[in-house]
MISELO-475131 format. One record per residue: residue number from 0; residue in three letters; x, y, z negated of N, C-alpha, C, O, CB in turn. Coordinates in steps of 0.05 Angstrom, whole numbers. Each point is the difference from the previous one (the first is absolute). Glycine has a CB too. Layout:
<atoms>
atom k:NUM r:ALA n_u:X n_v:Y n_w:Z ca_u:X ca_v:Y ca_w:Z c_u:X c_v:Y c_w:Z o_u:X o_v:Y o_w:Z cb_u:X cb_v:Y cb_w:Z
...
</atoms>
This chain:
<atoms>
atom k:0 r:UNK n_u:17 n_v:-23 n_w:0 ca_u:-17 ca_v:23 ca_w:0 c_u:18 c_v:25 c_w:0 o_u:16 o_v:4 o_w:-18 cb_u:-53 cb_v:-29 cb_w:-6
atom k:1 r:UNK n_u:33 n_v:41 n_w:46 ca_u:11 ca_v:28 ca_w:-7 c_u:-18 c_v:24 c_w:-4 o_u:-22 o_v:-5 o_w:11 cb_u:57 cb_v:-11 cb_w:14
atom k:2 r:UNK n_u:-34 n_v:42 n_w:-37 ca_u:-15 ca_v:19 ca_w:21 c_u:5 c_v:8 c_w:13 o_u:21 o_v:-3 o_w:12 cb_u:-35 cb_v:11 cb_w:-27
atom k:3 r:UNK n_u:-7 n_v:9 n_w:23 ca_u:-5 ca_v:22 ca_w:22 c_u:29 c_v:13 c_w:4 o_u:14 o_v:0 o_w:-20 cb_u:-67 cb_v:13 cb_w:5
atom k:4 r:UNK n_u:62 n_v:-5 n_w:35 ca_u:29 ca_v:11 ca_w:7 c_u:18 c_v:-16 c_w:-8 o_u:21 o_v:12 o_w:-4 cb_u:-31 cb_v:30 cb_w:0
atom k:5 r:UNK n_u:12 n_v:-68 n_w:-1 ca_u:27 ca_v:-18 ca_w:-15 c_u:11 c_v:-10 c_w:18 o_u:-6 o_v:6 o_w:23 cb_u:-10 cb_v:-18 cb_w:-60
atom k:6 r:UNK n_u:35 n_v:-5 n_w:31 ca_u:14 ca_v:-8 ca_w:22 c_u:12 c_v:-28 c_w:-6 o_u:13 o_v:2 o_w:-22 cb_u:-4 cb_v:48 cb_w:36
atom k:7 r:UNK n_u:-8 n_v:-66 n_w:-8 ca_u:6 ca_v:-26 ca_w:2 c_u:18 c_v:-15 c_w:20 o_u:-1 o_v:-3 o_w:24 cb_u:-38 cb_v:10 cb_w:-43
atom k:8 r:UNK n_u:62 n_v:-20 n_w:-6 ca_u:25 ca_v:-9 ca_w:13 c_u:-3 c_v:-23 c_w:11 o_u:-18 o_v:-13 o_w:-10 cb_u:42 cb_v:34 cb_w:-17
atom k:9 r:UNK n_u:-16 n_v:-28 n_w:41 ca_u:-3 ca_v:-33 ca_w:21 c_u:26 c_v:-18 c_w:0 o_u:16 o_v:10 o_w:16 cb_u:-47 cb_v:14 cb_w:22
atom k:10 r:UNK n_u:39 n_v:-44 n_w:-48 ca_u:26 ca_v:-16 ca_w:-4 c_u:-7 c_v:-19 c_w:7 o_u:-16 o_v:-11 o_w:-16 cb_u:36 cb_v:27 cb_w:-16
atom k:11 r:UNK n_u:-11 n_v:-37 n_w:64 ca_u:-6 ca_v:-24 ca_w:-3 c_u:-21 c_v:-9 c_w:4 o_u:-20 o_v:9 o_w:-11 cb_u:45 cb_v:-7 cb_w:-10
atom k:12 r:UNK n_u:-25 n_v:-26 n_w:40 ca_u:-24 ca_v:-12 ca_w:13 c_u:-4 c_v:-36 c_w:-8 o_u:-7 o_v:-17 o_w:16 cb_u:15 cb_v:58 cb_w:29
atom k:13 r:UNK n_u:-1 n_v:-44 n_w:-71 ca_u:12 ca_v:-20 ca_w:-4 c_u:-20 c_v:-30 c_w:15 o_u:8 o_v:-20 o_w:10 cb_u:18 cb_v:52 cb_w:-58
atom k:14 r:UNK n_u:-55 n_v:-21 n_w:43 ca_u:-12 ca_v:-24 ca_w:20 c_u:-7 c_v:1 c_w:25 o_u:-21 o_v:-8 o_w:11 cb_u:6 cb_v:-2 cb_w:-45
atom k:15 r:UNK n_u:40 n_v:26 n_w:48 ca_u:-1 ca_v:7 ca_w:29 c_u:-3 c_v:18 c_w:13 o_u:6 o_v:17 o_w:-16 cb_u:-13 cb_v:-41 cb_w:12
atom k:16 r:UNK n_u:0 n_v:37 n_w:29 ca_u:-8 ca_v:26 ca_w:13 c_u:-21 c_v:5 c_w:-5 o_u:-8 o_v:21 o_w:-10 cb_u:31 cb_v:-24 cb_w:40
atom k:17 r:UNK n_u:-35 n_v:-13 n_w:-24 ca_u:-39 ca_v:-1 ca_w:-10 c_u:-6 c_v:12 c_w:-15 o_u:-3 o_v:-12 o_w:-22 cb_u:-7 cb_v:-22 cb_w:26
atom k:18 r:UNK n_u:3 n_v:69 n_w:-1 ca_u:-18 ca_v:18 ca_w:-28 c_u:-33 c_v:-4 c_w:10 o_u:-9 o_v:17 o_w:15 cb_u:52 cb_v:31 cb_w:-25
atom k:19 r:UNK n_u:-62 n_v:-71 n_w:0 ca_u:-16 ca_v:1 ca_w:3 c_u:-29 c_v:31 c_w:-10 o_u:-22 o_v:-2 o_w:-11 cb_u:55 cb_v:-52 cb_w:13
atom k:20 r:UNK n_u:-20 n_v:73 n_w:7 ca_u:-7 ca_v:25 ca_w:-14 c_u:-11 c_v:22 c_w:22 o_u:-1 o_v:-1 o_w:24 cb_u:39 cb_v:-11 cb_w:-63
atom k:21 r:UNK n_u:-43 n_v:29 n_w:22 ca_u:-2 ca_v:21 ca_w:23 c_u:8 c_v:33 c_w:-16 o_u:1 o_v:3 o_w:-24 cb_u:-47 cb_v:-38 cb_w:54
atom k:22 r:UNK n_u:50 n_v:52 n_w:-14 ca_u:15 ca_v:26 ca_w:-10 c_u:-20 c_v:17 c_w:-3 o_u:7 o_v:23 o_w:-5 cb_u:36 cb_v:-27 cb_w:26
atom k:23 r:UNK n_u:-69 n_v:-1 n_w:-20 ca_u:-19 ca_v:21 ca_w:2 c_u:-3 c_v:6 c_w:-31 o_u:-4 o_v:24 o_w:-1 cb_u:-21 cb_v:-40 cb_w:49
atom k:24 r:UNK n_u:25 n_v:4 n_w:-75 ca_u:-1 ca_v:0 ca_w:-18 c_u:22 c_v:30 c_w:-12 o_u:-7 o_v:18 o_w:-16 cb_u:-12 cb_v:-76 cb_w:23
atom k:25 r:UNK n_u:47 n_v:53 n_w:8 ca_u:18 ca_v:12 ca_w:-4 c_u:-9 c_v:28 c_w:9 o_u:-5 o_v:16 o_w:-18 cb_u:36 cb_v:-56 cb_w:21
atom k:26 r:UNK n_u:-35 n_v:49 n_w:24 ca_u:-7 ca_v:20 ca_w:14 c_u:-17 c_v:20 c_w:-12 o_u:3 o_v:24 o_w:-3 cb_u:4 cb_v:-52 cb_w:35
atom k:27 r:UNK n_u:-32 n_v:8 n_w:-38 ca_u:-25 ca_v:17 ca_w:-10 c_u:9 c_v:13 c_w:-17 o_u:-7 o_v:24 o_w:-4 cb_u:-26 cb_v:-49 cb_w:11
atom k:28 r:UNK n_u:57 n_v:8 n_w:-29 ca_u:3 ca_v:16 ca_w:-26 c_u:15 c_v:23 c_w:-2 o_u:-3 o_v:15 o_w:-19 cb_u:-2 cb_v:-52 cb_w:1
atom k:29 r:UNK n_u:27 n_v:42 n_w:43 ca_u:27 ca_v:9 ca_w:2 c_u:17 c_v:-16 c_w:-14 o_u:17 o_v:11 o_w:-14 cb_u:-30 cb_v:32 cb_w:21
atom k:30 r:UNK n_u:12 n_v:-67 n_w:-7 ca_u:34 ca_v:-16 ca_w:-24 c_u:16 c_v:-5 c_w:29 o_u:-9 o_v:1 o_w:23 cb_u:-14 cb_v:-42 cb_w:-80
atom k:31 r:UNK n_u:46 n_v:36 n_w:51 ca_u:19 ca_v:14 ca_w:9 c_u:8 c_v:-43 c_w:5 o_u:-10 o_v:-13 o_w:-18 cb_u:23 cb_v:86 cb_w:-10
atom k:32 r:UNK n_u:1 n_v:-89 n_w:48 ca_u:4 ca_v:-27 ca_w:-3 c_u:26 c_v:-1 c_w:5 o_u:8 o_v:-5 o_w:23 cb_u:-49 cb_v:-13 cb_w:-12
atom k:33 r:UNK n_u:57 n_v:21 n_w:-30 ca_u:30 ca_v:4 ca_w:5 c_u:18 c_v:-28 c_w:5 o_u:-8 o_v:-17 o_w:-16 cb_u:1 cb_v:61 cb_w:-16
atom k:34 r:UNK n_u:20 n_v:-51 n_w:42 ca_u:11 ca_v:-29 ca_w:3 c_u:28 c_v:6 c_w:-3 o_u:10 o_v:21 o_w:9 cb_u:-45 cb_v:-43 cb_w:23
atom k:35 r:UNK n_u:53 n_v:-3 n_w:-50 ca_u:24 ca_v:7 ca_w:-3 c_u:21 c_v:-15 c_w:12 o_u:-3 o_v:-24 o_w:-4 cb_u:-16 cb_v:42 cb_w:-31
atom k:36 r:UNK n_u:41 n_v:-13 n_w:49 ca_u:16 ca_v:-15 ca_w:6 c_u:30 c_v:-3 c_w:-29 o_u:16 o_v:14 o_w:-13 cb_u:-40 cb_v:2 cb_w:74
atom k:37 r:UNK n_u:17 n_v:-45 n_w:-59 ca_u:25 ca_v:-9 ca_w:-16 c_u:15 c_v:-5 c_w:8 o_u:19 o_v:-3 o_w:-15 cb_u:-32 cb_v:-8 cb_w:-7
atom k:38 r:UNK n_u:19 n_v:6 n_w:50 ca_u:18 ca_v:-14 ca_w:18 c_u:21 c_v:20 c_w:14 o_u:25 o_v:-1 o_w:1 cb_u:-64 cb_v:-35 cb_w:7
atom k:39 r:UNK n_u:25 n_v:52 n_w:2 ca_u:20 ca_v:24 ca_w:9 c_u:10 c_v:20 c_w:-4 o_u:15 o_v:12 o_w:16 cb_u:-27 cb_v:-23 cb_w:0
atom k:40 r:UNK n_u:2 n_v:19 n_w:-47 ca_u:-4 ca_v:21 ca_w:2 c_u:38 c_v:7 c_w:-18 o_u:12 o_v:-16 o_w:-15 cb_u:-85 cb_v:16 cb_w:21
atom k:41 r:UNK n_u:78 n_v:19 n_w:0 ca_u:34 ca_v:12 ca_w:2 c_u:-13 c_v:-6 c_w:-31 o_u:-23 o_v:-1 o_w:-9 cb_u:52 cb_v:48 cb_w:57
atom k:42 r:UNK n_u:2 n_v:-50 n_w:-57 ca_u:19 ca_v:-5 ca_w:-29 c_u:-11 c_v:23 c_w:-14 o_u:-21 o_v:-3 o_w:-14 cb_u:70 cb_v:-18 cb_w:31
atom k:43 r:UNK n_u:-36 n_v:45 n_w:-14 ca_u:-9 ca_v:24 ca_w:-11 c_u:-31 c_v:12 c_w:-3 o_u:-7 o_v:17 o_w:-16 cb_u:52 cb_v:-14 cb_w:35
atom k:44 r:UNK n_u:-56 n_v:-12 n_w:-8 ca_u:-30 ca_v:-2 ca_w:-3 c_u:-10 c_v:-22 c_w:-20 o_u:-20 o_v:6 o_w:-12 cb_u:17 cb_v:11 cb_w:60
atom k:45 r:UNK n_u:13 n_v:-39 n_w:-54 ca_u:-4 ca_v:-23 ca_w:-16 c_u:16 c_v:16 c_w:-28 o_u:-13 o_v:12 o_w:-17 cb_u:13 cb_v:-60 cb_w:60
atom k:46 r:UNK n_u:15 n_v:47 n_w:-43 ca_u:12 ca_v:17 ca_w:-27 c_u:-13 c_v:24 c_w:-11 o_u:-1 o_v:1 o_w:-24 cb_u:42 cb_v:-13 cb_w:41
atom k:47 r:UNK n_u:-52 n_v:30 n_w:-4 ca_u:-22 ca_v:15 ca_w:-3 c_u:-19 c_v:-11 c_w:-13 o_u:-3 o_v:3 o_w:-24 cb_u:13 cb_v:15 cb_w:58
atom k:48 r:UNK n_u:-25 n_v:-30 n_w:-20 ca_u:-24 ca_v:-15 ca_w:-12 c_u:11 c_v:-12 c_w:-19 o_u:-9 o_v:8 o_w:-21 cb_u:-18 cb_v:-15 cb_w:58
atom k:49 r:UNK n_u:45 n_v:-13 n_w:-40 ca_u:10 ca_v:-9 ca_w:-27 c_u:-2 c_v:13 c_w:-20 o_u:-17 o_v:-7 o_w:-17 cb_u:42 cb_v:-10 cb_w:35
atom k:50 r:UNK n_u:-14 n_v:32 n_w:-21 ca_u:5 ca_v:32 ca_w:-15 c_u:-17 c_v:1 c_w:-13 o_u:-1 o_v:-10 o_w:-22 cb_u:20 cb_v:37 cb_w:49
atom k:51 r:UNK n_u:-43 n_v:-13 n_w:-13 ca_u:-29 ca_v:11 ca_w:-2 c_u:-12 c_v:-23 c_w:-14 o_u:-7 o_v:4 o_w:-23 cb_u:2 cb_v:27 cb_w:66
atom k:52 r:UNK n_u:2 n_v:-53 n_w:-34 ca_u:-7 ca_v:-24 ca_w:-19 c_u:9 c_v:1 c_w:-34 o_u:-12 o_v:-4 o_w:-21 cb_u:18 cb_v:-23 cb_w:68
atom k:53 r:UNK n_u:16 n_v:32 n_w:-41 ca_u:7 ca_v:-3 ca_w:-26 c_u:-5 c_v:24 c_w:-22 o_u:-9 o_v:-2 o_w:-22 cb_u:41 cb_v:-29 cb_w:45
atom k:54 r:UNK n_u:-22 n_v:56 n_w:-8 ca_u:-13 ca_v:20 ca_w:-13 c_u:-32 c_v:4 c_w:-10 o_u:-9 o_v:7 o_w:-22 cb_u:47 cb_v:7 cb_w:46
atom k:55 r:UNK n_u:-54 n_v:-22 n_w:7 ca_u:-27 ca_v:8 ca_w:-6 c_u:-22 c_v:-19 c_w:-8 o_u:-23 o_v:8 o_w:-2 cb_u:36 cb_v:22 cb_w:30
atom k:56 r:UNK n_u:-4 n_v:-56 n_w:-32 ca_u:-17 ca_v:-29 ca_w:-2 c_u:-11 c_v:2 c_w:-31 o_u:20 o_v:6 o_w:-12 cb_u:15 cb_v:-40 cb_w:47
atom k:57 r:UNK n_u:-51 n_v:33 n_w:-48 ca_u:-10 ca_v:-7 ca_w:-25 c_u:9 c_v:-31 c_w:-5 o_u:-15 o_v:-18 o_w:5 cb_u:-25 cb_v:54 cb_w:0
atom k:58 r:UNK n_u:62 n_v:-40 n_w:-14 ca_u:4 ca_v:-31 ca_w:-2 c_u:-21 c_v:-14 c_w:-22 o_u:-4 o_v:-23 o_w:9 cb_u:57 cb_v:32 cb_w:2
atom k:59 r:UNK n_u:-63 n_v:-7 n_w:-27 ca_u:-23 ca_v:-6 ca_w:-6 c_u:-21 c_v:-10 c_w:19 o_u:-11 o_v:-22 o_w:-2 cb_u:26 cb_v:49 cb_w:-27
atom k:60 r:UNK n_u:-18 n_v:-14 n_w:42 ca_u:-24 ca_v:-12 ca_w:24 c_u:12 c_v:-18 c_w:18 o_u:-16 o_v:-13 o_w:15 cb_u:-9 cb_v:55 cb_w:-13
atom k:61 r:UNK n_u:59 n_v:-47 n_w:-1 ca_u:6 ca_v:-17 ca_w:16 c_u:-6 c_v:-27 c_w:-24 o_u:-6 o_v:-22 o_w:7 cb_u:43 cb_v:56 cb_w:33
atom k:62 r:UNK n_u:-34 n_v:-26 n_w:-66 ca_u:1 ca_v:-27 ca_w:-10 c_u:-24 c_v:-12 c_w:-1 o_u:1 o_v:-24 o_w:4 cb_u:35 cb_v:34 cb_w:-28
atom k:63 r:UNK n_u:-55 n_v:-3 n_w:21 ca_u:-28 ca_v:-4 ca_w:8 c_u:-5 c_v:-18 c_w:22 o_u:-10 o_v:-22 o_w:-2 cb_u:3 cb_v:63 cb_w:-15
atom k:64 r:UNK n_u:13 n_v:-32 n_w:37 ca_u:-3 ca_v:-21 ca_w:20 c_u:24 c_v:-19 c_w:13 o_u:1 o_v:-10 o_w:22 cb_u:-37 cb_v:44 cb_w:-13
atom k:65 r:UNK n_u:53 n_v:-37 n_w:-29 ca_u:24 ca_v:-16 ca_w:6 c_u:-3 c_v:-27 c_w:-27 o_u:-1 o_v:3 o_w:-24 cb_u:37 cb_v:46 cb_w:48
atom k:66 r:UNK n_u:-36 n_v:-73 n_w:-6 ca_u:9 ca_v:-29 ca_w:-25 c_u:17 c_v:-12 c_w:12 o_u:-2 o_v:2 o_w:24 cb_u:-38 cb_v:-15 cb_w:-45
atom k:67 r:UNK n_u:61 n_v:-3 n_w:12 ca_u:28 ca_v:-3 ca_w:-7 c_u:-11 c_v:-31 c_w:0 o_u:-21 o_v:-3 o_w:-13 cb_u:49 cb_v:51 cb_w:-17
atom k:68 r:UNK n_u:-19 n_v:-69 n_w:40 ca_u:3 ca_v:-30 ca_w:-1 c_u:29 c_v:-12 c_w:6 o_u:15 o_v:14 o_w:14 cb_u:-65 cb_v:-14 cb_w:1
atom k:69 r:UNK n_u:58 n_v:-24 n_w:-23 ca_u:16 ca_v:-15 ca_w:2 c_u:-10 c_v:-15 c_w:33 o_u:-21 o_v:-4 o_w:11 cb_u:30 cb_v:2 cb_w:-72
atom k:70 r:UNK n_u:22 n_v:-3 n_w:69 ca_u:-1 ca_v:-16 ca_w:22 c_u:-18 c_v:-27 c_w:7 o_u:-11 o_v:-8 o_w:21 cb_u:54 cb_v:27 cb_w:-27
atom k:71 r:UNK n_u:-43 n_v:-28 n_w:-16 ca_u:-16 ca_v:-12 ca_w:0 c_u:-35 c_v:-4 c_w:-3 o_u:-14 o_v:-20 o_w:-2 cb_u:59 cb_v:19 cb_w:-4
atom k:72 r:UNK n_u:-50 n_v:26 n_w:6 ca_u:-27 ca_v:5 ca_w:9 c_u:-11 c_v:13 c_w:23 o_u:-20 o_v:14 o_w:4 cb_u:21 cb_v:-15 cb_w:-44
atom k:73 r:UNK n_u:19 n_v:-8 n_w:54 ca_u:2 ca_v:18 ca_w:26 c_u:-26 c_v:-14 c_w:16 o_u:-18 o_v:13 o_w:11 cb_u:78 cb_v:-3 cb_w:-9
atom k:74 r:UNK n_u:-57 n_v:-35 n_w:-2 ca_u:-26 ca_v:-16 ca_w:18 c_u:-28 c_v:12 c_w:-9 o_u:-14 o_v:16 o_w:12 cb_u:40 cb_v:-66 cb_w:-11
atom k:75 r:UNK n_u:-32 n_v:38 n_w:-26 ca_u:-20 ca_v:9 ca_w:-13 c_u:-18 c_v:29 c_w:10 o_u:-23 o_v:3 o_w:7 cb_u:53 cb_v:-30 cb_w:-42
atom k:76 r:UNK n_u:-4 n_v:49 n_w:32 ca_u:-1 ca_v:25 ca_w:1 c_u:-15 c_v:7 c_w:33 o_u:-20 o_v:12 o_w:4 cb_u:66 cb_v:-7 cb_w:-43
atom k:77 r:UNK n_u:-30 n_v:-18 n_w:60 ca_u:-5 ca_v:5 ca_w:25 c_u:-30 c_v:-4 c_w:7 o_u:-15 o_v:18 o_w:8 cb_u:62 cb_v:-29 cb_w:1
atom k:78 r:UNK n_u:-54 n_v:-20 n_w:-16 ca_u:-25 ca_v:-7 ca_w:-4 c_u:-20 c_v:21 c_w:-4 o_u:-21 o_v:5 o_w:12 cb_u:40 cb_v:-41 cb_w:-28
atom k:79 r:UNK n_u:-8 n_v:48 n_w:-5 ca_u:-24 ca_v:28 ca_w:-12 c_u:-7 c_v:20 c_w:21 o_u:-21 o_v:7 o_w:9 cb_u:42 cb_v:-4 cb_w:-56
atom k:80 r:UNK n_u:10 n_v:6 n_w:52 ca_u:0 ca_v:12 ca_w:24 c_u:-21 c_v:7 c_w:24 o_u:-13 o_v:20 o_w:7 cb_u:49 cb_v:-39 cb_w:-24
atom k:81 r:UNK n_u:-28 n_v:-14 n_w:27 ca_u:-3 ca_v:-10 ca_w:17 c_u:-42 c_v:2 c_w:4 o_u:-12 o_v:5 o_w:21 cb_u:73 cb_v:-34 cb_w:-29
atom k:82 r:UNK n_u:-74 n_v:23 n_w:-22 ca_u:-30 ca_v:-1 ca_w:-10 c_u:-2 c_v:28 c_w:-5 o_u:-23 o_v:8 o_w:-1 cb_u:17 cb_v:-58 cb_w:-21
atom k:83 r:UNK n_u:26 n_v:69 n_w:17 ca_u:-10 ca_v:30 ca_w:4 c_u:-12 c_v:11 c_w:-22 o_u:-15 o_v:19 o_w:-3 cb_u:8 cb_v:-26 cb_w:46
atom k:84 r:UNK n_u:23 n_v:-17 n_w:-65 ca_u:0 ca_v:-1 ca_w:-37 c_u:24 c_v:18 c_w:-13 o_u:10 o_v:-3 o_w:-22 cb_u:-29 cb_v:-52 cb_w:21
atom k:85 r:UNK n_u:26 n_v:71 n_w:19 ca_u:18 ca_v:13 ca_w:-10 c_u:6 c_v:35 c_w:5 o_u:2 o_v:10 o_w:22 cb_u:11 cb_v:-61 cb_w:-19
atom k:86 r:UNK n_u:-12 n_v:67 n_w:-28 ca_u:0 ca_v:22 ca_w:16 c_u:26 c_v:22 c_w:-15 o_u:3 o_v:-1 o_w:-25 cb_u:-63 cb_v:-9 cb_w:41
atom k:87 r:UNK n_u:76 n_v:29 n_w:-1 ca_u:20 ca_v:3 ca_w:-5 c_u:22 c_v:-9 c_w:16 o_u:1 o_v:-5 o_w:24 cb_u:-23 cb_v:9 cb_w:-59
atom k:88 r:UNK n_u:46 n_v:-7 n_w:12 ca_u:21 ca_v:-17 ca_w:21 c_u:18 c_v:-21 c_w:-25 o_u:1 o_v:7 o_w:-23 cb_u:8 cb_v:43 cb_w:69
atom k:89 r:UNK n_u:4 n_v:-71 n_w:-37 ca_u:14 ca_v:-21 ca_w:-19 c_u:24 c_v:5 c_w:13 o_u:7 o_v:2 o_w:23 cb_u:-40 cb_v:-39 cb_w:-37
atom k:90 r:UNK n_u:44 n_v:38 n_w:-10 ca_u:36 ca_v:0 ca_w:-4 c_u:5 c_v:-31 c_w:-10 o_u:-12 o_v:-14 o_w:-17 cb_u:22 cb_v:73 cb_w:-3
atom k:91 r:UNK n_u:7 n_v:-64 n_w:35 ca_u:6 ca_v:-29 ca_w:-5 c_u:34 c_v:5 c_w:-10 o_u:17 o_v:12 o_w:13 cb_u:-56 cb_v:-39 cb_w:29
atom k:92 r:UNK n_u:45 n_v:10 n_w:-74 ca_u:22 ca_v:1 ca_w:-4 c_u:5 c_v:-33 c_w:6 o_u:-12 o_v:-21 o_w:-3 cb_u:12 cb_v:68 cb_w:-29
atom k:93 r:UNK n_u:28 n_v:-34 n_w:44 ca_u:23 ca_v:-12 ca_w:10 c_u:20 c_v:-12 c_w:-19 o_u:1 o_v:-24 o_w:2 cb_u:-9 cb_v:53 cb_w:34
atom k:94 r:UNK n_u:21 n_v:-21 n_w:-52 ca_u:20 ca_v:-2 ca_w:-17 c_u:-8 c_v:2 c_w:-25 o_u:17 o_v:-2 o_w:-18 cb_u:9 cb_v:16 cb_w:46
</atoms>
């Protein structure tokens, strides 16, 4: 959900090209559908944004939607995923 005049970032198509959607939603409102490249985008621009992350992020709210599992719940975890039982993002420790 955004409002009126907002603007909304786009990262990733992870279940393909297929946006079963339409932009009229966007339009009517003026929100803005911004899409980001992770892939190309110059060093110095990534460090930037780094930056700003770190300065401007409420880490609190990142912990909120961040849970932490062992490697070994990695199957389990995907599963959830996968049923769309999951919301946020999982950090999987390694070591």
């Amino acid at each position: 959900m955004t409002k009126y005049g907002g603007a909304i970032a786009a990262c990733g198509l992870a279940g393909g090209m297929d946006l079963p959607s339409s932009v009229a939603p966007f339009i009517l409102r003026g929100v803005c559908l911004l899409g980001i490249d992770s892939v190309m985008c110059p060093i110095e621009r990534r460090n930037k944004a780094w930056n700003r992350l770190a300065s401007d992020l409420d880490r609190s709210k990142l912990t909120e939607i961040t849970h932490e599992i062992n490697l070994d719940r990695v199957i389990d975890a995907a599963d959830r995923i996968l049923a769309g039982q999951v919301r946020g993002r999982i950090v999987v420790k390694i070591v």
